[in-house]
PALUM-487029 format. One record per residue: residue in three letters; x, y, z of N, C-alpha, C in turn. Coordinates in steps of 0.05 Angstrom, whole numbers, plus 5000, padded with zeros to 4 digits. Atoms other than C-alpha are relative to their C-alpha. Layout:
N
ALAXYZXYZXYZ ...
END
This chain:
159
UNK501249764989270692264651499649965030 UNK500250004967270892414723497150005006 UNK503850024991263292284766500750365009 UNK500649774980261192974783497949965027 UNK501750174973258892724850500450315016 UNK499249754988256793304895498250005029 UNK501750004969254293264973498750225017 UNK502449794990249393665005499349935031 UNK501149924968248293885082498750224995 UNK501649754990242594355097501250005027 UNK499750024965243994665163498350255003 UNK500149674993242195325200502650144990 UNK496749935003246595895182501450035024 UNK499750034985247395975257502449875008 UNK497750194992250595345265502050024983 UNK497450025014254595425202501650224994 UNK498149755001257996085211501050005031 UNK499549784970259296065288499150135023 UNK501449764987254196515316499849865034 UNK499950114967254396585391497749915007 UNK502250184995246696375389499949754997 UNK501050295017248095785365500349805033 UNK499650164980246695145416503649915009 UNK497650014982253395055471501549804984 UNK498250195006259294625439498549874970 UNK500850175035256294535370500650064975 UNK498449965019261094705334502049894991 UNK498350204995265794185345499249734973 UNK501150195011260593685322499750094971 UNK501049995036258494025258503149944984 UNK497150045015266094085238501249755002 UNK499250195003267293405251498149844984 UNK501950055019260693245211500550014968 UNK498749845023263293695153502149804992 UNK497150185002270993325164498849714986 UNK500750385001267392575168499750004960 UNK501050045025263392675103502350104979 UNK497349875023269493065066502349794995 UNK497550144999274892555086497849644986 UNK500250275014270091905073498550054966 UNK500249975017268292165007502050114979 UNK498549915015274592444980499750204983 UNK500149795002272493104976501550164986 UNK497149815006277493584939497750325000 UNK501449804993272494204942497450015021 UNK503250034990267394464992500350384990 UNK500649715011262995044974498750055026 UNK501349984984258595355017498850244990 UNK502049765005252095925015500850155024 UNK497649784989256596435047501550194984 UNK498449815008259697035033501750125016 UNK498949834984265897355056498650255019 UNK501049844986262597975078497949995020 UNK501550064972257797635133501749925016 UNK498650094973263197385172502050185014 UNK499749754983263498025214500149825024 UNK500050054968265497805289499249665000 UNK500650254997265397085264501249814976 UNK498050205019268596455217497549804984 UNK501450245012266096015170501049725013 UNK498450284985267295265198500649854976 UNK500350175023266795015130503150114983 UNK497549895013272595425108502349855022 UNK497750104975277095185176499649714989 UNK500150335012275394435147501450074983 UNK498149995022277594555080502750085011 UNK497250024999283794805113502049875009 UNK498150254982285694345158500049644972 UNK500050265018284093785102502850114971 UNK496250015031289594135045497050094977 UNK501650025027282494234996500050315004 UNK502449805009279094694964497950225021 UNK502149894981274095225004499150194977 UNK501449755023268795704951497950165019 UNK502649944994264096234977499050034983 UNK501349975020258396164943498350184990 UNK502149705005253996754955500050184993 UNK499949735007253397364921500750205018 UNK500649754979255098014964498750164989 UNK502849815014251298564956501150164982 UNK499149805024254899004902499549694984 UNK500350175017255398304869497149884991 UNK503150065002247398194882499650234980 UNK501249715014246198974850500449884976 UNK499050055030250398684786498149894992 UNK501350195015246698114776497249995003 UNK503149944992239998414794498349865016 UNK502050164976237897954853499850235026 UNK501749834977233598354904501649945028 UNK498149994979237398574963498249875027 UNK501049984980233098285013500349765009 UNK500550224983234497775070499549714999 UNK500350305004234297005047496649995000 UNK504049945011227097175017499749774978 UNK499850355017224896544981499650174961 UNK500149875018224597114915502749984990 UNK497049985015231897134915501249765001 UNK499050264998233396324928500749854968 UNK498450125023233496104850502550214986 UNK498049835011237796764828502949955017 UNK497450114984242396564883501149705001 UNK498850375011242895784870500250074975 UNK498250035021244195964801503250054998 UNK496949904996250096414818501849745025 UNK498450134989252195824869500549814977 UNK500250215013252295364811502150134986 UNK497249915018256795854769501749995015 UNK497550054990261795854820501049805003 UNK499650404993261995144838501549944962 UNK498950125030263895144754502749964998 UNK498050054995270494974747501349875021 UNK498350124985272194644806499149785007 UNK498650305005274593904829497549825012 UNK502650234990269693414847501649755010 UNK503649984986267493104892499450255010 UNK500149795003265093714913497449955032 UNK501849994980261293824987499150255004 UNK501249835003256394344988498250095024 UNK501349884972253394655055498150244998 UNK500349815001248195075052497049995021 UNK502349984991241095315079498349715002 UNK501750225002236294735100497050054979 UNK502749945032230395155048501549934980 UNK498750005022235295044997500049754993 UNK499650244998235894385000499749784968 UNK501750135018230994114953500650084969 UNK498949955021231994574903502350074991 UNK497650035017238994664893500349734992 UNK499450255001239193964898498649894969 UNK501350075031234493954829501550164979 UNK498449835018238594514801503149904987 UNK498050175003244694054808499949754981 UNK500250115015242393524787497549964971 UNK500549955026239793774721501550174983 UNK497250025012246893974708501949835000 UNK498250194997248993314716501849835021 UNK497450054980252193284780497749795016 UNK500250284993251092624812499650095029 UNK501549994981246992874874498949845031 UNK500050174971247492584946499250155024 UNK500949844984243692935003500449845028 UNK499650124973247092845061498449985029 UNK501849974973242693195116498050214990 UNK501849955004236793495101499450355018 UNK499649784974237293995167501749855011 UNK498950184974243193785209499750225018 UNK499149894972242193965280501649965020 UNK499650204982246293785340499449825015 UNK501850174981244993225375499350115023 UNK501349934982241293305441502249925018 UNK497550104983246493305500498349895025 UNK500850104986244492795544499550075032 UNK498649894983242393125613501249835021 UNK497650264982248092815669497549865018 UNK501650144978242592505709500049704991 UNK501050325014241692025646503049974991 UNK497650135001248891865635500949865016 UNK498850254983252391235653503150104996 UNK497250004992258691265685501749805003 
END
C-alpha cells in the first residue's frame, strides 16, 4: 500500500495567487518554495484552496509549478454555484464556511496520487491538517504561514 503522505503550506492568498499587493519579487521565492518541497518530496499532485473563478487578472503559482514539474495541479475550492449546491454560505473565508470547505477539499484531493502538496490559507492550517489526518493521510506541515523573507536593506549587504 502506498503512504498517503500529504504536505501542507499555509500562506496568504495574496502571495499565493499573484496579487499586485503582494510584497516586491515574492513570487519567485514562493514558487521556488512550492518547486523545492514538490521536487524533494516526490510530489506527483499539488492541490491548492483555489478556485478557477478567482483568478480574474491573475495566476495561480501553484498551478505554474505543477506545470513546469510534468504533475498533477487540483483546485480545491468550491465556486459559488458549486458552494449554492452544497449549501456552504456564500460569504468571504468566514471561519462558518472553513469545515464545509475543507471537507469538499478533502473530496477532491480523493482519488489522486500521493504524495500530495497542499497549499492553502494559514487559518486552515490546523484544521485541515486534523481533517487529514483522520483520514489517514500521513500529515507533514510544512509552513505554518510562509512569508517572504525580509530583503536585506543595501546598506546591510556585503559585497
Amino acid at each position: 500500500m502506498t503512504e498517503m503522505n500529504l504536505f501542507l503550506i499555509g500562506t496568504s492568498h495574496t502571495l499565493q495567487m499573484g496579487l499586485l499587493d503582494a510584497p516586491k519579487d515574492c513570487y519567485g521565492e514562493f514558487k521556488g518554495m512550492v518547486r523545492q518541497v514538490a521536487q524533494n518530496n516526490a510530489v506527483k499532485t499539488i492541490g491548492e484552496e483555489m478556485g478557477e473563478e478567482l483568478l480574474v487578472n491573475t495566476i495561480s503559482l501553484c498551478k505554474e509549478v505543477a506545470k513546469e514539474l510534468g504533475i498533477t495541479h487540483i483546485f480545491c475550492d468550491p465556486s459559488k454555484a458549486e458552494r449554492e449546491a452544497l449549501n456552504i454560505p456564500e460569504i468571504d473565508d468566514c471561519p462558518i464556511t472553513w469545515s464545509p470547505r475543507e471537507n469538499e477539499w478533502l473530496n477532491r484531493l480523493n482519488g489522486a496520487r500521493f504524495p500530495i502538496l497542499f497549499v492553502c490559507g494559514a487559518n486552515h492550517v490546523d484544521s485541515f491538517s486534523k481533517k487529514c489526518d483522520d483520514k489517514g493521510f500521513a500529515v507533514t506541515v510544512i509552513e505554518r504561514d510562509w512569508e517572504p523573507l525580509q530583503l536585506t536593506p543595501l546598506e546591510y549587504r556585503l559585497i
